[in-house]
N, C-alpha and C positions, 0 to 999 in steps of 0.2 A: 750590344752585348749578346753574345752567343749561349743559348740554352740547349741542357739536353731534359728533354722528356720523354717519361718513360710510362708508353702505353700499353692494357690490358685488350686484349679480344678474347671475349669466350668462344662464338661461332661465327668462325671467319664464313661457315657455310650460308649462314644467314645475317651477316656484314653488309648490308648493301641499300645507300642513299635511295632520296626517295623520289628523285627525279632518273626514272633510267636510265634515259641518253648520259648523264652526267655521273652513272654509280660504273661504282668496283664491277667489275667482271669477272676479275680472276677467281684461282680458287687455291692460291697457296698465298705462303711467307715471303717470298722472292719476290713474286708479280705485284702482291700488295706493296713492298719497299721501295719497289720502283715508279708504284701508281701515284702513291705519297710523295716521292722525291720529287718525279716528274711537275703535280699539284704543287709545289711550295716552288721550284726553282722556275718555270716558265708562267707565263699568265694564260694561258690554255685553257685551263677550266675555269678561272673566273671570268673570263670572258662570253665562253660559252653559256654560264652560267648566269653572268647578265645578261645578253640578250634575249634571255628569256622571260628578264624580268619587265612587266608593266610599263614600268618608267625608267629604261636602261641608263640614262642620264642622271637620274635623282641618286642612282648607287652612291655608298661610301669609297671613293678610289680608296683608302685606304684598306680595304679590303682585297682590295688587288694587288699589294704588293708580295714582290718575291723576293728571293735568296738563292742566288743561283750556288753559291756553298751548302744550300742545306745537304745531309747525309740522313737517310735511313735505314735500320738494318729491321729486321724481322726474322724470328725464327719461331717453331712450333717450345712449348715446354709445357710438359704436363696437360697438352691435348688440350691448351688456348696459346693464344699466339701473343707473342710477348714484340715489341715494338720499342725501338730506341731510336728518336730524334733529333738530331741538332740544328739547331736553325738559329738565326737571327731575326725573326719572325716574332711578332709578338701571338701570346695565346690566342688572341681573336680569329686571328687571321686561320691559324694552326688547326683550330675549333669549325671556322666553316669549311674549308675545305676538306678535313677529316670527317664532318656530317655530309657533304654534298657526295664524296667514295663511298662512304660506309655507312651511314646515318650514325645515331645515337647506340650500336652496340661497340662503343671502347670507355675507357675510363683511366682518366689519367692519375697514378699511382706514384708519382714521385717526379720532381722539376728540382734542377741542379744547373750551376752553370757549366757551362762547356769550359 
């Protein structure tokens, strides 16, 4: 089943996970839709992401999984950046990789299905 979630960023300028090599770079709406996209539909960052972990083995694969359909858009409103996702992704998954780009500055504001 396909969802859309709809996320909040106050300061996309200060948005950024808290493993470097693995956070947000950018510094707009575009870059971010694409950093997000890119995270859900290839295994790219959770891989990267384990290997960093202790016991790269012990991970939940189900953490790893993707959605090469998912879509996200982002655009600035009212000077926070408003976020819409669709995926077949369960939240969890949605959840770390949206803290491993940006840490814990978004907030999810409304889940609908697709």
């Amino acid at each position: 089943m396909r969802n859309r979630y709809f996320i909040t960023i106050d300061d996309l300028r200060h948005a950024r996970g808290p493993i470097p090599a693995l956070s947000f770079d950018g510094v707009g709406p575009g870059e971010l839709a694409a950093a997000v996209e890119e995270a859900l539909r290839t295994p790219a960052l959770f891989e990267r992401w384990r290997a960093l972990q202790p016991d790269p083995d012990a991970v939940d694969e189900a953490l790893g999984a993707t959605d090469p359909q998912a879509e996200v858009k982002a655009q600035v409103v009212d000077l926070h950046i408003e976020m819409e996702v669709t995926t077949q992704l369960p939240m969890q998954v949605l959840r770390h990789r949206l803290n491993l780009l940006i840490g814990t500055r978004w907030r999810l504001h409304d889940l609908r299905p697709a």
